[in-house]
N, CA and C atoms as an extended XYZ file, in Angstrom:
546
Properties=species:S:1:pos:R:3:atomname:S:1:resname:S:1:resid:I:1 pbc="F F F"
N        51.876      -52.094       22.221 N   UNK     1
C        50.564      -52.675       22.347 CA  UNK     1
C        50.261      -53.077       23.780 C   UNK     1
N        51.334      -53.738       24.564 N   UNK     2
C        50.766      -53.571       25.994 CA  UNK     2
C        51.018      -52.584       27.182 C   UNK     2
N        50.764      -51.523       25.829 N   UNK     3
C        50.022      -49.984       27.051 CA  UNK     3
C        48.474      -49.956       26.595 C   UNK     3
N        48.270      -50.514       25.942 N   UNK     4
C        46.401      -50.847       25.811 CA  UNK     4
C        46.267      -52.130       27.176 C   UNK     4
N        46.970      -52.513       27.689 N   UNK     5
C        45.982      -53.579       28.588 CA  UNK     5
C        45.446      -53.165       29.520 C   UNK     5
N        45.345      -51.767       29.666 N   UNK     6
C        44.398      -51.148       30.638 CA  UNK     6
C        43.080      -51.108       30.123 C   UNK     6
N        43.215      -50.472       28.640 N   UNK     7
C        41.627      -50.362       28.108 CA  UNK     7
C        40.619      -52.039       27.473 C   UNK     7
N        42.026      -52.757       27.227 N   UNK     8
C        41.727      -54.278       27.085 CA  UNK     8
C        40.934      -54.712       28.634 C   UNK     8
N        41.500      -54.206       29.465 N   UNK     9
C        40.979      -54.854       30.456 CA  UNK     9
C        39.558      -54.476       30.823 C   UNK     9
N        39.081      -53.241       30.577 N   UNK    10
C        37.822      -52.981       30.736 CA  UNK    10
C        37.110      -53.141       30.021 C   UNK    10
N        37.568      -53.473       28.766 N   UNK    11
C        36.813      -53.881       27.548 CA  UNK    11
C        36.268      -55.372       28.202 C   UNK    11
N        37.288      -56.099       28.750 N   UNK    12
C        36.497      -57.459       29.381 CA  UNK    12
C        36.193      -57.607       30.327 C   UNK    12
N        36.285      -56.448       31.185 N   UNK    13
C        35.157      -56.580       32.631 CA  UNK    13
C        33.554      -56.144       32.088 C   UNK    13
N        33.796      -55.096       31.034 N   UNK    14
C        32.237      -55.025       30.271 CA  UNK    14
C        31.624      -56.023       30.268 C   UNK    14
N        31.969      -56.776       29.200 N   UNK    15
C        31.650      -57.983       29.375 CA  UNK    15
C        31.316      -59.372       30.141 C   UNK    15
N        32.100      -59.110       31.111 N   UNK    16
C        31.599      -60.250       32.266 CA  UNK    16
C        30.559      -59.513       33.056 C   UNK    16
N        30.337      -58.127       33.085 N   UNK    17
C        29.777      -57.703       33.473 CA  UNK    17
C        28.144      -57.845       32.582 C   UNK    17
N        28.293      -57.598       32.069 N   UNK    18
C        26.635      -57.719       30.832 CA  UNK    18
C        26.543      -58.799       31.115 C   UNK    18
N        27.236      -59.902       31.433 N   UNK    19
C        27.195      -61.241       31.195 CA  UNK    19
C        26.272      -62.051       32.161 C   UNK    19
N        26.765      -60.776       33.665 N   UNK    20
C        26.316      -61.222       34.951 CA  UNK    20
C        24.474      -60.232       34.947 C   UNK    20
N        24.747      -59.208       34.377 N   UNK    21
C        23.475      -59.030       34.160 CA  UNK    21
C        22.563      -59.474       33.258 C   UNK    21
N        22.929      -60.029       32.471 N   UNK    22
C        21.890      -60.953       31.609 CA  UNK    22
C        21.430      -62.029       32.278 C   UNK    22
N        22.545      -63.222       32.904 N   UNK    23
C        22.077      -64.194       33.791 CA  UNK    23
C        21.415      -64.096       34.868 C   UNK    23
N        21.859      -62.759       35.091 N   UNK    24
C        20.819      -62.339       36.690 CA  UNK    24
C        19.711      -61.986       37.120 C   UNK    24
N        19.193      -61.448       35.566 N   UNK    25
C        17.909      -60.304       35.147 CA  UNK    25
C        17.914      -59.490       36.134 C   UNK    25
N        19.385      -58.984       35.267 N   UNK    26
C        19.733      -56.950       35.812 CA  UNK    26
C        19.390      -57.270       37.277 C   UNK    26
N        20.306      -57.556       37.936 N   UNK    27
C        20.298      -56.789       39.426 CA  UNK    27
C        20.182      -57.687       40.935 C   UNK    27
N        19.863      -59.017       40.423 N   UNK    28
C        19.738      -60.628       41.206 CA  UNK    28
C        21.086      -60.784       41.848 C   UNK    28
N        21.363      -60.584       43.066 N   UNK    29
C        22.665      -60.774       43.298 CA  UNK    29
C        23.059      -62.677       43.469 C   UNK    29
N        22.541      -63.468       42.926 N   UNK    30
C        22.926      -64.529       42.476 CA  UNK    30
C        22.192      -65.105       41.137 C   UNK    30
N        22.902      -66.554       41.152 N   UNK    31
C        22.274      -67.305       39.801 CA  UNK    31
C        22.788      -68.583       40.306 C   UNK    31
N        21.783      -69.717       39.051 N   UNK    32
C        21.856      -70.898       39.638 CA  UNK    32
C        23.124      -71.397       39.120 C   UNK    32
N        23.929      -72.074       39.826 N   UNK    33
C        25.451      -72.659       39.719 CA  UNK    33
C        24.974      -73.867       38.380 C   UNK    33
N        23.729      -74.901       39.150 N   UNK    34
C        23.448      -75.882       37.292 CA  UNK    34
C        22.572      -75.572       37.281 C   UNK    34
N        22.473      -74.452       35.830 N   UNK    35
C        20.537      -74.626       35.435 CA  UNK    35
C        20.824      -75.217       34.673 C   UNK    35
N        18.902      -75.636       34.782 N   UNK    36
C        18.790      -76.907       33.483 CA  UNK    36
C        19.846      -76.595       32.049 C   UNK    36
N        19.700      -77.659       31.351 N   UNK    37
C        20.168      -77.363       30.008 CA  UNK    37
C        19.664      -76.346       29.174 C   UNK    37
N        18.278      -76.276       29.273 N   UNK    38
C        17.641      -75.562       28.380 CA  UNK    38
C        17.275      -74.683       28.492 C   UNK    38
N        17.888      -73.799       29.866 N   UNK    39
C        17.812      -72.864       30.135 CA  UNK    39
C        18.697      -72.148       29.036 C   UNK    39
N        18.525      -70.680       29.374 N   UNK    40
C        19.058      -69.940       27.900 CA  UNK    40
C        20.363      -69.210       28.381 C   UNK    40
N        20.433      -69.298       29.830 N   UNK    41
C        21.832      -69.039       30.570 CA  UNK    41
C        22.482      -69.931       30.806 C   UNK    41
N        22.582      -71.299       30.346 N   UNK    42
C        22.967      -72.620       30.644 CA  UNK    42
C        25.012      -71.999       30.108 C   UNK    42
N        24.947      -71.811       28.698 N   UNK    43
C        26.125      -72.121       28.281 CA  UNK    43
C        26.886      -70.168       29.147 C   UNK    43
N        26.297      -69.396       29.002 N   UNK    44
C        26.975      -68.382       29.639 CA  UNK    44
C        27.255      -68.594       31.567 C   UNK    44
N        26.716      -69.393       31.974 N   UNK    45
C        26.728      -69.582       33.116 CA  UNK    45
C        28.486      -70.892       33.203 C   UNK    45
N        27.657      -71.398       32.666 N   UNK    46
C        28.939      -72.691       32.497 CA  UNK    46
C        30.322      -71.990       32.131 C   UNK    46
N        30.279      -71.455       31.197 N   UNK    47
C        31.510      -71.702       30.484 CA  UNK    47
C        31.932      -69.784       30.879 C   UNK    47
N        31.413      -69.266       31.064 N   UNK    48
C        32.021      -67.996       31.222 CA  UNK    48
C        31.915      -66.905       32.853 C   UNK    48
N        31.176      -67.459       33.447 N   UNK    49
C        30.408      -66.725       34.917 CA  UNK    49
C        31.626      -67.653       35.857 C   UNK    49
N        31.415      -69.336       35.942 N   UNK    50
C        31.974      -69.898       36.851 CA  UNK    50
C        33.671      -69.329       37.341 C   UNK    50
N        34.132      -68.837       36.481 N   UNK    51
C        35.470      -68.242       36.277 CA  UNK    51
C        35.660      -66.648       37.342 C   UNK    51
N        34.208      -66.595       37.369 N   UNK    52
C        34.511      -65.234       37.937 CA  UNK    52
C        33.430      -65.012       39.535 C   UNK    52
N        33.128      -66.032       39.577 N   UNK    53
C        31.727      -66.032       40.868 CA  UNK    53
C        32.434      -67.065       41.879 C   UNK    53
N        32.053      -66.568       42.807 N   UNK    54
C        32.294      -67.760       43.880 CA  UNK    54
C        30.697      -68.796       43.948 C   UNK    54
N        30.951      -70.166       44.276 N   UNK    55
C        29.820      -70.798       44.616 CA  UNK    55
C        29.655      -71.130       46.214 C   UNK    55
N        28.074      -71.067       46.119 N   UNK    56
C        27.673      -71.272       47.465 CA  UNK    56
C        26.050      -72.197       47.096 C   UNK    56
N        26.643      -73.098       48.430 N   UNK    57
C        25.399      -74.220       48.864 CA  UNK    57
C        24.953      -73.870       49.611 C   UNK    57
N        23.156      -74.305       50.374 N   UNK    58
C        23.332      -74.502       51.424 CA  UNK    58
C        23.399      -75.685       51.801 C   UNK    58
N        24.317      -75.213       52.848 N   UNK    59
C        24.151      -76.409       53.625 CA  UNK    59
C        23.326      -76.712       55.072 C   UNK    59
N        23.905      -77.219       55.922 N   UNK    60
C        23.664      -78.178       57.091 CA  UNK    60
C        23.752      -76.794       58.175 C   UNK    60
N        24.160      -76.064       58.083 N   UNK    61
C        24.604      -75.312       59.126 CA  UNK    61
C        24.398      -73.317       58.433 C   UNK    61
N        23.424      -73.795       57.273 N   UNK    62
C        23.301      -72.622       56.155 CA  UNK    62
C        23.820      -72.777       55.001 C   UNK    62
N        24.132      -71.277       54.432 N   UNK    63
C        24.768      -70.983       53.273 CA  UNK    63
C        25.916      -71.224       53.421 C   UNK    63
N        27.009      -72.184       52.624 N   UNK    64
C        28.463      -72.101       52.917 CA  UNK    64
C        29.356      -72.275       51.358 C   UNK    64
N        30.314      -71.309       51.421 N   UNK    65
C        31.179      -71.411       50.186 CA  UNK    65
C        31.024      -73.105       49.326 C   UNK    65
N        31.052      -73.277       47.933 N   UNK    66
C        31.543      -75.008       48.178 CA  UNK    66
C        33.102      -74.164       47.286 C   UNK    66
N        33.773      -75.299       47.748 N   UNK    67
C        35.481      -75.861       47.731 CA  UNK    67
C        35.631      -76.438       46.536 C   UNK    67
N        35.748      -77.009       45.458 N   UNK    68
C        36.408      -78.140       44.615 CA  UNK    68
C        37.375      -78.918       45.707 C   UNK    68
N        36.832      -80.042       45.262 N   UNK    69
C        37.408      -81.092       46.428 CA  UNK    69
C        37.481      -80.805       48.253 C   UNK    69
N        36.882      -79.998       48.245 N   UNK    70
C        36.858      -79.932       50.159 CA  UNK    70
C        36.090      -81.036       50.289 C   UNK    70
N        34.755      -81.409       50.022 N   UNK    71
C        33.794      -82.511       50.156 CA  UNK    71
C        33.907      -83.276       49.422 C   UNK    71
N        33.000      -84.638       49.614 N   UNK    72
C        33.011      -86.140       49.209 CA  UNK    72
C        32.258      -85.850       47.914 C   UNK    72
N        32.451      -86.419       46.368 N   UNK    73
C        31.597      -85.950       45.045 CA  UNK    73
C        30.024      -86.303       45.979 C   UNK    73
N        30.083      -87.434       46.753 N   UNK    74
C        28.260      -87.653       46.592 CA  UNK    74
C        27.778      -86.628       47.814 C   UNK    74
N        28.468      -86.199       48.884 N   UNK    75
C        28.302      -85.126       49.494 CA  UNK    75
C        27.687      -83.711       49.081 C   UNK    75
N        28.579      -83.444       48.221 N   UNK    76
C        28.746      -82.552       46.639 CA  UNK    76
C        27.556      -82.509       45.948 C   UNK    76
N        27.130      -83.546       45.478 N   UNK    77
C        26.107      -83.734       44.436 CA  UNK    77
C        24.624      -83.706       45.390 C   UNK    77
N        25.055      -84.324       46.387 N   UNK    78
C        23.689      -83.704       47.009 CA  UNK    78
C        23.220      -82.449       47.676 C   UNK    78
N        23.771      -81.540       47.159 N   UNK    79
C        23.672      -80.108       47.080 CA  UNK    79
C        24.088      -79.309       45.633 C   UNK    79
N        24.470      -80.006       44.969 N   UNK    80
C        24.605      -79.456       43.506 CA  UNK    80
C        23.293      -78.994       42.879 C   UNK    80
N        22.005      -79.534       43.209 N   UNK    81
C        20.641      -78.629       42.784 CA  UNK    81
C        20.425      -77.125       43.772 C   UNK    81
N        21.240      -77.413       44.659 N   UNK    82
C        20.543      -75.971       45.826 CA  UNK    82
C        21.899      -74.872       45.431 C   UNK    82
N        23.011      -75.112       44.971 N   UNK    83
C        24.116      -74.254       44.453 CA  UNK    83
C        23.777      -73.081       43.917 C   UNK    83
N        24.677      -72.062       44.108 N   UNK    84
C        24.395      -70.713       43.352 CA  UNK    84
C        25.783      -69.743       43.108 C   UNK    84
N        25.585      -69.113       42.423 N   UNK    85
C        26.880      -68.273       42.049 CA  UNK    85
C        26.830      -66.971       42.901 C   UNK    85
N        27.467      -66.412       43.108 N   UNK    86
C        27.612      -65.235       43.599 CA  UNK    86
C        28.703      -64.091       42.688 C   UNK    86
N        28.587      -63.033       42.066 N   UNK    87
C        29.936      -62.227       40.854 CA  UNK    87
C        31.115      -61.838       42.196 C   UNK    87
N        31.973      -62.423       42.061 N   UNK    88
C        32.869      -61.539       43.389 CA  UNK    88
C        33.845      -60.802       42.148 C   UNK    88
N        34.178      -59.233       42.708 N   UNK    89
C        34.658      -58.241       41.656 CA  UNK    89
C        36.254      -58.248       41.745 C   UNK    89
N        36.675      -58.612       42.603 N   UNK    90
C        38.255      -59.541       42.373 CA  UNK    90
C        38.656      -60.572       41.541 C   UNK    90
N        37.797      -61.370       41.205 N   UNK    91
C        37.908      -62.212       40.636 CA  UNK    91
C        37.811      -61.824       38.742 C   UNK    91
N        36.830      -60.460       38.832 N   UNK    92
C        36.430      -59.958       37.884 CA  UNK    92
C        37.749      -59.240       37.329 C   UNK    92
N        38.323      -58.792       38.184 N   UNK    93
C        39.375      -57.893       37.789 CA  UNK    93
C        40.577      -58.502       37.650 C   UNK    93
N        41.159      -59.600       38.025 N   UNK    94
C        41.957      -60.612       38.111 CA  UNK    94
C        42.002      -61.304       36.528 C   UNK    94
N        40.609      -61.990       36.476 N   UNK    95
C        40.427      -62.647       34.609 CA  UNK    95
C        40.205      -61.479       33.847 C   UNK    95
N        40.073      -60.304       34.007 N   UNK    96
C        40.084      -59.302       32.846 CA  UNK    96
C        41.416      -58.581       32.762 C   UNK    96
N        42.401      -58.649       33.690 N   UNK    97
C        43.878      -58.661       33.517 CA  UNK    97
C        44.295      -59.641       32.876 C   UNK    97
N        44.282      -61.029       33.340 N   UNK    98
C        44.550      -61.619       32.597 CA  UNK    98
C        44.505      -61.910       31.230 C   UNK    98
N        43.179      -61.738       30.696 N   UNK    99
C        42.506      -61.735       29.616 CA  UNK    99
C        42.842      -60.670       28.393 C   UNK    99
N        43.421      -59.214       29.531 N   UNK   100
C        43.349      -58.117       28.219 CA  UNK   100
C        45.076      -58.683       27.889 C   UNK   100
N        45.901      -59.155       29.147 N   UNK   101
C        47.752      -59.126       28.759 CA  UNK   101
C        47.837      -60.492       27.681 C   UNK   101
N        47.058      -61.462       27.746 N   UNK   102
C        46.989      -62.407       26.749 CA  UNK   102
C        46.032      -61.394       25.305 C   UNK   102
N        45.526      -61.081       25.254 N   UNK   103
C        44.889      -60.132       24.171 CA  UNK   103
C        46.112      -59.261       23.709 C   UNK   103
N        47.128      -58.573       24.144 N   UNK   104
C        47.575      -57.536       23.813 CA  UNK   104
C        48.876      -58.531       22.944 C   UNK   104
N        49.153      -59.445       23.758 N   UNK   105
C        50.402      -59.910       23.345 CA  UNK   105
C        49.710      -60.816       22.269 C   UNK   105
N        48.885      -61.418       21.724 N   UNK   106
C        47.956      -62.016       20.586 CA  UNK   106
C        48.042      -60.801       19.785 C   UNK   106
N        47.980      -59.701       19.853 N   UNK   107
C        47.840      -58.475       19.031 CA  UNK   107
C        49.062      -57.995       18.610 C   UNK   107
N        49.820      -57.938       19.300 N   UNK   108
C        51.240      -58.066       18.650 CA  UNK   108
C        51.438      -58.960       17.888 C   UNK   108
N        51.669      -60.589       18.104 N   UNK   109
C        52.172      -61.404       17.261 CA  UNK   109
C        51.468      -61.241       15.823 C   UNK   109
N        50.136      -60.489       16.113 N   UNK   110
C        49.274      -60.651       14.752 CA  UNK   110
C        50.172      -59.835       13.926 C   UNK   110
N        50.066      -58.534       14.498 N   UNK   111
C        50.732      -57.687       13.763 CA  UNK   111
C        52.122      -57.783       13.051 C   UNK   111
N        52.592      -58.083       13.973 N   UNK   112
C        54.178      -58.325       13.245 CA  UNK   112
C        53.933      -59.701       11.866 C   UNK   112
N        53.368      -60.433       12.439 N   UNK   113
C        52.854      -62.042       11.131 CA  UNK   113
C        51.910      -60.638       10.545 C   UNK   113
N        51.400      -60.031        9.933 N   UNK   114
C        51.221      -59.455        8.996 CA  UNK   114
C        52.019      -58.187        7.983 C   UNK   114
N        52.610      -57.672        9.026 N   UNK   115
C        53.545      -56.395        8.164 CA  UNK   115
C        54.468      -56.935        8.123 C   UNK   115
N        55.518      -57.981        8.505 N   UNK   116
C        56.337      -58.669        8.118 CA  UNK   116
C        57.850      -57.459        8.513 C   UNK   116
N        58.963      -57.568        7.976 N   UNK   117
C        59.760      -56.813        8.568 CA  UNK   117
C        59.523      -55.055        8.048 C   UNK   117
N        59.366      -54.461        9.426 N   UNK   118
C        58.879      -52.827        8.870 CA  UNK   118
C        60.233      -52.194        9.686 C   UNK   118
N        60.415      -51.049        9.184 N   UNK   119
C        61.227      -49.827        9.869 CA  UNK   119
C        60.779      -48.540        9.886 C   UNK   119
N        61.205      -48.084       11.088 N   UNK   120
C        60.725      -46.432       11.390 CA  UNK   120
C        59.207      -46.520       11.225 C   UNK   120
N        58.674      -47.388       12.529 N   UNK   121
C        57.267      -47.835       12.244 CA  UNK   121
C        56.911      -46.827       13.958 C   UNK   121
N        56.030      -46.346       13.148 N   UNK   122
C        55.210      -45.400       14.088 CA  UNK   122
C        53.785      -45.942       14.730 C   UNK   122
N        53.531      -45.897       15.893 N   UNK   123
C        51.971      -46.522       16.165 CA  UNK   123
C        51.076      -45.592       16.748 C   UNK   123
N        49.764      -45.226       16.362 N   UNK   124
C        48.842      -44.606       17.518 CA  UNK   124
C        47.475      -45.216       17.330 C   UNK   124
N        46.994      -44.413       17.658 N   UNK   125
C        45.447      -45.457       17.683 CA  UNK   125
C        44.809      -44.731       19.548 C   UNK   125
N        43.802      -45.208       19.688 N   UNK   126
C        43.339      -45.199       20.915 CA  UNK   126
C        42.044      -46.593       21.041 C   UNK   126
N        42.315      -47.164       22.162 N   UNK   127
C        40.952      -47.679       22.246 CA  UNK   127
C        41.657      -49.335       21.743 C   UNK   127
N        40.915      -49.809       21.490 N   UNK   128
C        40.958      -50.936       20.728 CA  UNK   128
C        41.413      -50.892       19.069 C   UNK   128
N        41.306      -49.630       18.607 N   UNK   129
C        42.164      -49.515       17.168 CA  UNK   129
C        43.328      -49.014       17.148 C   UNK   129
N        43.825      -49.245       16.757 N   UNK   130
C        45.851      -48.408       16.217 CA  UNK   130
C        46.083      -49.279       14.972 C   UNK   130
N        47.051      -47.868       14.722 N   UNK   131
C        46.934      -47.656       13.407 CA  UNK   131
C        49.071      -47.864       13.430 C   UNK   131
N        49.458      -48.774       12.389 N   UNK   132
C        50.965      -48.693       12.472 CA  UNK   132
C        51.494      -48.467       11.443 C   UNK   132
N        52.236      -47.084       11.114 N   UNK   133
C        52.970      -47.298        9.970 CA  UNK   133
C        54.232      -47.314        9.758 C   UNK   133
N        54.759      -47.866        8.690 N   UNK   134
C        56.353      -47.804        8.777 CA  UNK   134
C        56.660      -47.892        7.505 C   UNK   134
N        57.785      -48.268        7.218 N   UNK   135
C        58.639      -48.695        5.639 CA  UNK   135
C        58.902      -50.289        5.853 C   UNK   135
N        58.429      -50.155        4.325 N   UNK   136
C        59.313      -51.728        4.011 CA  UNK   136
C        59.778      -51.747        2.835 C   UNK   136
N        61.131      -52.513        2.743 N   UNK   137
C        61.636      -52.089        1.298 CA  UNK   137
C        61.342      -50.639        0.712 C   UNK   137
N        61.368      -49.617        1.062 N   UNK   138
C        61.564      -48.314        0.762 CA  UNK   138
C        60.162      -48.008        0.759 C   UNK   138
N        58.936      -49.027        0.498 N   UNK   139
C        57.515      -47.986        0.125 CA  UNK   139
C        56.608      -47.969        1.803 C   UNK   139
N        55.859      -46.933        1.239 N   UNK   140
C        54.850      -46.986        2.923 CA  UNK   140
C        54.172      -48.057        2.728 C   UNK   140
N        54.090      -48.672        4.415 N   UNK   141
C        52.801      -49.504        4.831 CA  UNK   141
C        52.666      -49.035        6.066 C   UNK   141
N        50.255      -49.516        5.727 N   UNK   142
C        49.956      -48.911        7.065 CA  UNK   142
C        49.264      -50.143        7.244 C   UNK   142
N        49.168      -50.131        8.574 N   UNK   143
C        48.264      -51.617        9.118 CA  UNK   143
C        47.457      -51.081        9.798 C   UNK   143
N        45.945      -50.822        9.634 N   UNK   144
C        44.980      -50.122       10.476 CA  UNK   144
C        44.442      -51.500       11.089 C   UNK   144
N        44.223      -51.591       12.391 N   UNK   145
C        43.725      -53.364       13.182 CA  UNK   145
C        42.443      -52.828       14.100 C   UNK   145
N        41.873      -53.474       14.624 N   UNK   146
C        40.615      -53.601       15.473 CA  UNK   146
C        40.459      -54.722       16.011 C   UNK   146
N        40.719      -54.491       17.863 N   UNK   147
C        40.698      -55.550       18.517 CA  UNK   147
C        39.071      -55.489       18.932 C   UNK   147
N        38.147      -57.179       18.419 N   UNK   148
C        37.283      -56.984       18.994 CA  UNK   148
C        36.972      -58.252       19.812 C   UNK   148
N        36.234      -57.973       20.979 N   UNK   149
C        36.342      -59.070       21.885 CA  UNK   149
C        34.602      -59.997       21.329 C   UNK   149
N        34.417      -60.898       21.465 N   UNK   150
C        33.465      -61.619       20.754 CA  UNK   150
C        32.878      -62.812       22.065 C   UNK   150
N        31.955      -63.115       22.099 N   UNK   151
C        31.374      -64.927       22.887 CA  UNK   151
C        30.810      -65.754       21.899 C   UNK   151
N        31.596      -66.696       22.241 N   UNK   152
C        31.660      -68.099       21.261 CA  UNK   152
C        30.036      -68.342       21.108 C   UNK   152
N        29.886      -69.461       20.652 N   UNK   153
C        28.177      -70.686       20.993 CA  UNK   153
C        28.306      -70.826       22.264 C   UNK   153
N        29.404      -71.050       22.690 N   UNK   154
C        29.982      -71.789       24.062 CA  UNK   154
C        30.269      -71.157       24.953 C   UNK   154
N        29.773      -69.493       24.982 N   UNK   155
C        29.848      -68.561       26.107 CA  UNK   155
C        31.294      -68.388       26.432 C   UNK   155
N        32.393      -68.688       25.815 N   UNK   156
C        33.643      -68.405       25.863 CA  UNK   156
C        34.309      -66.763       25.132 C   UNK   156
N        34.648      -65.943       25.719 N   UNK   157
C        34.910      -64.446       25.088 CA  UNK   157
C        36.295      -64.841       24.403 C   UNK   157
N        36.724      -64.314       22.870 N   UNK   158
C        37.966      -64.711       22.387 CA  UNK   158
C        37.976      -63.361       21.272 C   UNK   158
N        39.237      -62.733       21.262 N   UNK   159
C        39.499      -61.859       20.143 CA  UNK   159
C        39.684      -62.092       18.883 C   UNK   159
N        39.063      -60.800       18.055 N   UNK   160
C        39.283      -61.142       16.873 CA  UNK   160
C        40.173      -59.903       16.323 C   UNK   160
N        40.974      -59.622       15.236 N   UNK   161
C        41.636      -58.470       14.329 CA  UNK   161
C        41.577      -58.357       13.422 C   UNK   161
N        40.599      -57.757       12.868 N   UNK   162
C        40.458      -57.443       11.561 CA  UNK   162
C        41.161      -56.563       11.149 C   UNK   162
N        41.645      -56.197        9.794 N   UNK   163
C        42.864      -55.378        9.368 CA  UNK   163
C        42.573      -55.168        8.265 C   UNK   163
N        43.201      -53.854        8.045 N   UNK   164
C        43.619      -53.575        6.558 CA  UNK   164
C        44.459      -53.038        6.368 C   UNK   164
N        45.285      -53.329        4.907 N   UNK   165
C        46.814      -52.902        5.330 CA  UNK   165
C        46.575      -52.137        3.645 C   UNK   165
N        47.432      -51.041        3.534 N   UNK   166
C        48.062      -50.471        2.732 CA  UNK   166
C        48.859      -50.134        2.320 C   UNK   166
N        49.759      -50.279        1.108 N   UNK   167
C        50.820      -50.175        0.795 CA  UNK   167
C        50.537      -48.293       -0.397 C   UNK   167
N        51.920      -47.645        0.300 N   UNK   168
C        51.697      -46.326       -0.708 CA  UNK   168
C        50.277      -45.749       -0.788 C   UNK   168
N        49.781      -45.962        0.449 N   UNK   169
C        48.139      -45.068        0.403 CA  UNK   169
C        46.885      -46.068       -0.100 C   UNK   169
N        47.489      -46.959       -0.726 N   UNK   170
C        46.332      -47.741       -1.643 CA  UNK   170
C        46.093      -49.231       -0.894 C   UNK   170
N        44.680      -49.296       -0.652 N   UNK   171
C        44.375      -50.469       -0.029 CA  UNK   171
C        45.093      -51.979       -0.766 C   UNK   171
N        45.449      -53.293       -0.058 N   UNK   172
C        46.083      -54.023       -0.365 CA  UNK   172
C        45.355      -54.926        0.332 C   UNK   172
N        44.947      -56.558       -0.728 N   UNK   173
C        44.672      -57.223        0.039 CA  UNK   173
C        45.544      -58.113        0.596 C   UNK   173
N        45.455      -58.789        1.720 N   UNK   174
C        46.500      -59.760        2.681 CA  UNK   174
C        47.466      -60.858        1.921 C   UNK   174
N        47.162      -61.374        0.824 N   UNK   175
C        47.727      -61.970        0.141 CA  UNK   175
C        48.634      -61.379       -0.524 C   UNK   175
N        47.768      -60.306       -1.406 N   UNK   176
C        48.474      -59.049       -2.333 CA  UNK   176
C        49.791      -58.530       -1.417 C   UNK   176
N        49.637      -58.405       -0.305 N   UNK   177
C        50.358      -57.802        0.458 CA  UNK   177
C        51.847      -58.431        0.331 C   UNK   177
N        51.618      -60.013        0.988 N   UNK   178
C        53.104      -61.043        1.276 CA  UNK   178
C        53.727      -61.083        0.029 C   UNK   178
N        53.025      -61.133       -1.616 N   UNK   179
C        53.131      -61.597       -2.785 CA  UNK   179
C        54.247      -60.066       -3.023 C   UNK   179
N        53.246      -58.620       -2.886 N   UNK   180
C        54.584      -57.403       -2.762 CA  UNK   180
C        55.609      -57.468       -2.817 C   UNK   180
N        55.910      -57.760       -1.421 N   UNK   181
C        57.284      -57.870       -0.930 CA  UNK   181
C        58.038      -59.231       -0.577 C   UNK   181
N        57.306      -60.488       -1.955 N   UNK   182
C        58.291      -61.274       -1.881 CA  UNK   182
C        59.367      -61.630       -2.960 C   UNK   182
């Protein structure tokens, strides 16, 4: 599973990417660091952009990076309305590594906590689906999964795996499944 964190990973630069074009309206090479609340980019800006943009004030002498903690908070705050984001694509590629090797290894643990002990377990799939089958206790199981990447209320991206597993060809539900082979 982590020979998918290549395609995991672009699966979540997509995403920060749509993300930056939605907040930007397609093509704005910035956005505001605090919009109002009620703005409708408020929670995608907050909780999912800041991670991947550098911020910039102006200041006294122009436009200048701001720091976390380089300046005084009331220093800070009196430029916190003129703030803006900027997407820097290092940063992009950095949290979507990160993001797909925590995804892949979440996708494993799922898997194994669902097929429970398998042998002569074969995997393919492409993409975000694979498909695993193997033996358990002498009969076939297959675990067909789908990694899909999702944004919270809270503009936070988190995976989900939906599955279906079969025992001997015939669909099984998740319960049905542990109850099998206990």
């Amino acid at each position: 599973m982590l020979a998918r964190v290549p395609e995991f990973e672009a699966s979540f630069a997509k995403h920060y990417l749509a993300a930056w074009d939605g907040a930007s309206h397609c093509g704005a090479r910035k956005v505001p660091a605090y919009p109002k609340s009620g703005d409708s980019r408020y929670l995608v800006i907050r909780n999912l952009l800041r991670e991947v943009c550098d911020m910039w004030s102006d200041g006294i002498n122009g436009p200048a990076p701001v720091i976390s903690g380089s300046a005084p908070s009331h220093e800070f705050m009196r430029f916190r309305l003129a703030a803006w984001l900027e997407l820097n694509m290092a940063k992009v590629e950095a949290r979507s590594r990160k993001a797909a090797e925590e995804a892949a290894l979440a996708w494993y643990h799922k898997a194994v906590a669902k097929l429970g002990d398998v042998s002569d377990a074969a995997v393919s799939g492409r993409g975000a689906w694979i498909r695993i089958a193997g033996k358990r206790a002498g009969r076939g199981v297959i675990l067909d999964q789908e990694m899909i990447v999702n944004v919270s209320v809270k503009g936070k991206l988190f995976n989900q795996f939906p599955a279906r597993l079969y025992v001997d060809g015939k669909f099984v539900p998740a319960g049905e499944y542990a109850a099998a082979f206990s």
